[in-house]
C-alpha positions as CSV (number, residue, x, y, z in Angstrom):
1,X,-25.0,-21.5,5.6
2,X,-22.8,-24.7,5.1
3,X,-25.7,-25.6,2.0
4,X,-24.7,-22.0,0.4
5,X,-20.9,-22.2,0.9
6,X,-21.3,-25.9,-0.6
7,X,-23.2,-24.6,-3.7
8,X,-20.8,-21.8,-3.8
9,X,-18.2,-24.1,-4.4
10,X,-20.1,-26.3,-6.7
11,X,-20.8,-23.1,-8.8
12,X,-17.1,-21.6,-8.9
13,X,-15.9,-24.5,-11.7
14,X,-18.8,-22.7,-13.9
15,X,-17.5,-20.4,-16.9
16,X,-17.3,-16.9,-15.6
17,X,-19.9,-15.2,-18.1
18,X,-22.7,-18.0,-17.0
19,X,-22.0,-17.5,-12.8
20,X,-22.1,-14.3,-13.1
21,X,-25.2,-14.0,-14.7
22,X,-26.2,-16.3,-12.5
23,X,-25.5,-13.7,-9.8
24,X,-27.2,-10.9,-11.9
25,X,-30.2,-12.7,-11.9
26,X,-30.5,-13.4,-8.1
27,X,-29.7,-9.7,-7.7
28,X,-32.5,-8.6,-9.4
29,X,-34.6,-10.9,-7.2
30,X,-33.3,-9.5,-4.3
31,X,-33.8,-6.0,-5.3
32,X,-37.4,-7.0,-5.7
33,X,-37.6,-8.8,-2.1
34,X,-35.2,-6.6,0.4
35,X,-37.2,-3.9,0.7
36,X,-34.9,-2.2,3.6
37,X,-31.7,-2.3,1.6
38,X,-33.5,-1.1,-1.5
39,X,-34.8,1.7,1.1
40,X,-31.3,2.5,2.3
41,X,-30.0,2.6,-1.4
42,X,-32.5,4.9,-2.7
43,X,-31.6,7.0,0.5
44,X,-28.0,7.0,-0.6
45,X,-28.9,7.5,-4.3
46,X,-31.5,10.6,-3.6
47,X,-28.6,12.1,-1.7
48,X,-25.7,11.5,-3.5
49,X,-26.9,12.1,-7.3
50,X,-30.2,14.3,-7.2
51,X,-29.4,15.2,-10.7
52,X,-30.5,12.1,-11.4
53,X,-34.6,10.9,-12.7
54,X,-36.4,8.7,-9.7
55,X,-36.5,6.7,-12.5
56,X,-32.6,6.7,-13.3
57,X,-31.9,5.9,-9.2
58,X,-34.1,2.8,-9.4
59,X,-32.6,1.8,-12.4
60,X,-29.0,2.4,-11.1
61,X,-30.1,0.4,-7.6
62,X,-31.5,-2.5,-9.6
63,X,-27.7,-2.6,-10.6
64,X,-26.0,-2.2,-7.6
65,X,-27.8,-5.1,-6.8
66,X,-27.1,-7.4,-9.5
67,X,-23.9,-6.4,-9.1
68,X,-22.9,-7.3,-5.4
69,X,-24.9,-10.6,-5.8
70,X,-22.6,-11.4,-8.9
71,X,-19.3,-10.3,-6.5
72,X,-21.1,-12.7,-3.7
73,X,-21.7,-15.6,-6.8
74,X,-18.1,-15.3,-7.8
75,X,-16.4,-14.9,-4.6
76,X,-16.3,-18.8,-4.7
77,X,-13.6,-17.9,-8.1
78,X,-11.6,-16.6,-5.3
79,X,-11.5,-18.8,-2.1
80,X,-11.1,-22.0,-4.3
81,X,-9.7,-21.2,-8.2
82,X,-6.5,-22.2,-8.5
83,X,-4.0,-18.9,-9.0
84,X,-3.6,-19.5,-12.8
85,X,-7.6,-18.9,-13.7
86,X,-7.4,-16.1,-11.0
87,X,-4.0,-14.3,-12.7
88,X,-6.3,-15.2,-16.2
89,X,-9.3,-13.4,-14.6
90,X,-7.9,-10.6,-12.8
91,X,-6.3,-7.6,-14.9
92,X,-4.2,-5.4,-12.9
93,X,-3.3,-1.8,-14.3
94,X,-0.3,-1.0,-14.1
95,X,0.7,-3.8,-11.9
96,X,1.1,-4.2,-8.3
97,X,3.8,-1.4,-7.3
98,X,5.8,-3.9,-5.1
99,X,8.9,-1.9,-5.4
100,X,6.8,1.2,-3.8
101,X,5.8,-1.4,-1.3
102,X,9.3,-2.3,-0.2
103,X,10.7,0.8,-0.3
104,X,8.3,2.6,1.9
105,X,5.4,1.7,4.5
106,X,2.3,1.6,2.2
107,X,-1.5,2.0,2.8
108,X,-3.3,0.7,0.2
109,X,-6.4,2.3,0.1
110,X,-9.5,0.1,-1.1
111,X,-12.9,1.7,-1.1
112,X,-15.9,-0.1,-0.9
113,X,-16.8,-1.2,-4.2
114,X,-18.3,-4.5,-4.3
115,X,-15.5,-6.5,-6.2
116,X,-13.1,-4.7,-3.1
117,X,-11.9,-8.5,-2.4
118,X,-10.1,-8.8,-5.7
119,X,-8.2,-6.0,-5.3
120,X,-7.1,-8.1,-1.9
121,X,-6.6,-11.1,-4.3
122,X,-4.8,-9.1,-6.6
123,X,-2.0,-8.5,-3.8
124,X,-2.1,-11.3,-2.1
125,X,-1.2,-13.4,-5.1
126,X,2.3,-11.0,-5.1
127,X,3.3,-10.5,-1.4
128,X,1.9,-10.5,2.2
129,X,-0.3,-7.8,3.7
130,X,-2.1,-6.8,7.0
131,X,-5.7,-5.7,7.4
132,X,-8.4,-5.1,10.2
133,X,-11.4,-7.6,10.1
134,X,-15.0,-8.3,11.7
135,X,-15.6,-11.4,12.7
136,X,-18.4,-13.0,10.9
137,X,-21.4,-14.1,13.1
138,X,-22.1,-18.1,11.3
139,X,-18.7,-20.0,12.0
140,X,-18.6,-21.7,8.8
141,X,-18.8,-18.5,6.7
142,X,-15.9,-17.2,9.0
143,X,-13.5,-19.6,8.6
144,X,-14.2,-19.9,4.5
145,X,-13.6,-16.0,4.8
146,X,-10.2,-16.2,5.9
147,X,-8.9,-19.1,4.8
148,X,-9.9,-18.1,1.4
149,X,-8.4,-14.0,2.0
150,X,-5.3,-15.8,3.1
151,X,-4.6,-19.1,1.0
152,X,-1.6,-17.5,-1.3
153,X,0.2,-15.4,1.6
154,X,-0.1,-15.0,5.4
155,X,-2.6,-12.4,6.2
156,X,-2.3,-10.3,9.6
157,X,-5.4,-9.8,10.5
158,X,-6.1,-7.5,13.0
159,X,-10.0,-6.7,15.4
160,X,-11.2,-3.0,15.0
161,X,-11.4,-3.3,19.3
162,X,-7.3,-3.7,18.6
163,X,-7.0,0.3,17.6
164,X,-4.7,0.7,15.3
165,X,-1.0,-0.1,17.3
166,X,-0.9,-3.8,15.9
167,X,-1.8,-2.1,12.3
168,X,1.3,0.6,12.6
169,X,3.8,-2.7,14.2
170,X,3.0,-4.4,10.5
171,X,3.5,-2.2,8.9
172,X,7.3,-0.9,10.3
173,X,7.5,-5.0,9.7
174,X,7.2,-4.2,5.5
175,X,3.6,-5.4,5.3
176,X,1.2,-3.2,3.4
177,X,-2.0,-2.4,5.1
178,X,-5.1,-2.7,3.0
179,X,-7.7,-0.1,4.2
180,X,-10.9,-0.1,3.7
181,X,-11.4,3.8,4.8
182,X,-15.1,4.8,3.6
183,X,-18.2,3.3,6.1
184,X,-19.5,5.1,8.8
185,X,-18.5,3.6,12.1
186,X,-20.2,6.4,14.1
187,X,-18.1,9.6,15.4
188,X,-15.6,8.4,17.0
189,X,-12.0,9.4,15.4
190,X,-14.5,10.6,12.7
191,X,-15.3,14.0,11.4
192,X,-17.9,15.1,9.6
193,X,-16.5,15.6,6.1
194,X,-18.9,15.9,2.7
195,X,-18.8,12.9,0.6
196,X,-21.1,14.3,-2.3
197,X,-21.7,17.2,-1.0
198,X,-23.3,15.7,2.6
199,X,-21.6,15.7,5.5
200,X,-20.6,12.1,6.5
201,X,-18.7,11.0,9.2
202,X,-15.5,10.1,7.8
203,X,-12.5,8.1,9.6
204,X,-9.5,10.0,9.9
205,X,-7.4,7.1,10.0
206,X,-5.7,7.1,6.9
207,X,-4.1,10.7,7.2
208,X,-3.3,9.4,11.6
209,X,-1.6,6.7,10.4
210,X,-0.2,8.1,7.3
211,X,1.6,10.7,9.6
212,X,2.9,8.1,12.6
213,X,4.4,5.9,10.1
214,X,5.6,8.2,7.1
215,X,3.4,6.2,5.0
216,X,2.8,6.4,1.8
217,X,-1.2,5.9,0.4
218,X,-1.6,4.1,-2.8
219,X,-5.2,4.0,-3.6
220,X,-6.9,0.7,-5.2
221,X,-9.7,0.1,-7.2
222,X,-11.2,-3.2,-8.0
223,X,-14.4,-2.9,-10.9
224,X,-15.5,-5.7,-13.2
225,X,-14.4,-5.8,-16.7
226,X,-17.2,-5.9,-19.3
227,X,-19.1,-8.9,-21.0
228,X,-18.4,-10.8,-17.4
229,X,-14.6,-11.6,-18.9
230,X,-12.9,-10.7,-15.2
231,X,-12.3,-8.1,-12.9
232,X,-10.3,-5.1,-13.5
233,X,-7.7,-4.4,-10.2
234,X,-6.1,-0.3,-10.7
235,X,-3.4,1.2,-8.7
236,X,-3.2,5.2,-8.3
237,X,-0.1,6.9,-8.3
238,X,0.9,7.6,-4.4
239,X,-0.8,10.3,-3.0
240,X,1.9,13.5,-2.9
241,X,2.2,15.8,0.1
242,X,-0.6,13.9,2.0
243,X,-1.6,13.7,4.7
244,X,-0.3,16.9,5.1
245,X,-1.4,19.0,8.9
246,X,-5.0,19.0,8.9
247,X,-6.3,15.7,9.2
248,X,-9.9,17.0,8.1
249,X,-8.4,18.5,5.1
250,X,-6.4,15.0,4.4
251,X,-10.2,13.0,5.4
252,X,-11.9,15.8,2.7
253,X,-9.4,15.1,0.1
254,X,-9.9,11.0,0.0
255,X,-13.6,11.4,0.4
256,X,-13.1,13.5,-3.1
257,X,-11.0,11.1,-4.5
258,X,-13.8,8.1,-4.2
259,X,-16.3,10.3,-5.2
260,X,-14.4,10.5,-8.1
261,X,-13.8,6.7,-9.0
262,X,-17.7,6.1,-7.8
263,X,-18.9,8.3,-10.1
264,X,-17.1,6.3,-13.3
265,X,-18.5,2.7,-12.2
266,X,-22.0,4.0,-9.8
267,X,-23.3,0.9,-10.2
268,X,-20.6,-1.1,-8.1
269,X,-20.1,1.3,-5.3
270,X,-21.7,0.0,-1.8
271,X,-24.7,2.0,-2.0
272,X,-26.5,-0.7,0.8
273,X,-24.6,0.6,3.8
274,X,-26.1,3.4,5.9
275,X,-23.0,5.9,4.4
276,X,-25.1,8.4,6.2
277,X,-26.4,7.0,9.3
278,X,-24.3,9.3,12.1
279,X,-25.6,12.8,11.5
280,X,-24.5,15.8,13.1
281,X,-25.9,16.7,16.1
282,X,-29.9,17.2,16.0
283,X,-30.3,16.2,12.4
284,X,-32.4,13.0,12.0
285,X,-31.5,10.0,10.5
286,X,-32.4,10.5,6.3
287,X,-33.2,6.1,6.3
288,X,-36.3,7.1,8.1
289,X,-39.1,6.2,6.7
290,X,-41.5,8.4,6.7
């Protein structure tokens, strides 16, 4: 791992357009040689878009691929540019809201697209935040990871065995807490909510902590901007009337809203992760192979 974070760092004083095709060309390697993730996004993709060709979901996998090695490649851009190339790189429609930040606690909502870490960037080079985080299992990777999320602002960053009490104290502090509301961490404080049309376990988080704190929930997206030229950071207008008094209405509402924003960049959503894997009860797991 040291060896890779080294030749990351080598690689981040490259030009942009040649590391990330760089990236794009390992991802299509890796497509061809991890055969479980390419099982487990072919799962997703048959679920999600069955309008789609067999032929169209491997094509759209093969991207997905080359494009979360390229957000791996460039990652290095992020732990060690300095903040002038990174303002250069990073375009940020409208602009970070931090007036809606200070006036009110603020989710920012972040789904899991695979450049989700310069939408982080994006905020953290404008004013502090709080998030939760895993702890990595190599050491070295770890620490790179959050030095390099927390270089231009202190980060709070809180363990998902926490709950979310340190999360809600932050945030009555000012800080904005970057949520990352869409994997499937099995049923609990989960329902079962259709994310294209297939029931998926779905936090209900953002709508429980959206109602303790009186929050306000600004979505985020973070997609790459064409020709490899930079990254493209949107902020959505504030969420009205939410989460309103049904927390599985509030959970179905988001779960439409990033089916929404997947479905204008597919080939950058996280379509590796078992989205799917907690099923109702006595349905089978659909990453079975059979």
């Amino acid at each position: 791992m040291k060896f890779l974070l080294g030749l990351m760092w080598l690689m981040h004083w490259l030009p942009l357009p040649l590391l990330g095709r760089v990236g794009t060309g390992v991802g299509s390697l890796l497509f061809m040689v991890l055969k479980t993730r390419r099982h487990i996004a072919l799962t997703n993709l048959r679920m999600c878009m069955p309008e789609l060709t067999e032929a169209q979901r491997v094509v759209l996998a093969r991207q997905h691929f080359q494009s979360y090695s390229r957000s791996v490649w460039e990652r290095g851009i992020l732990w060690w540019a300095p903040e002038a190339r990174l303002r250069r790189l990073i375009q940020v429609e409208p602009g970070v809201p931090l007036a809606q930040i200070a006036a009110s606690p603020t989710i920012l909502l972040c789904p899991h697209f695979v450049s989700l870490d310069v939408a982080g960037v994006a905020v953290m080079l404008e004013t502090s935040l709080c998030s939760m985080y895993v702890p990595q299992k190599n050491a070295a990777f770890d620490e790179v990871l959050r030095k390099g999320r927390s270089r231009f602002r202190p980060v709070q960053l809180f363990s998902r065995k926490e709950g979310v009490k340190p999360i809600i104290r932050a945030m009555r502090e000012h800080l904005p807490y970057f949520m990352l509301p869409d994997m499937d961490f099995g049923d609990k404080d989960a329902e079962f909510v259709p994310f294209f049309g297939i029931p998926a376990a779905t936090l209900t988080a953002p709508g429980r902590i959206a109602a303790a704190t009186g929050a306000q929930v600004i979505p985020v997206v973070a997609t790459f901007l064409p020709n490899y030229t930079g990254w493209k950071v949107r902020f959505y207008p504030a969420w009205e009337n939410y989460p309103g008094d049904d927390m599985v209405e509030s959970a179905r509402r988001m779960n439409a809203f990033i089916e929404e924003r997947v479905r204008e960049a597919p080939a950058e959503y996280f379509w590796t992760h078992k989205r799917f894997k907690t099923r109702p009860p006595g349905e089978p797991s659909p990453y079975l192979k059979k």
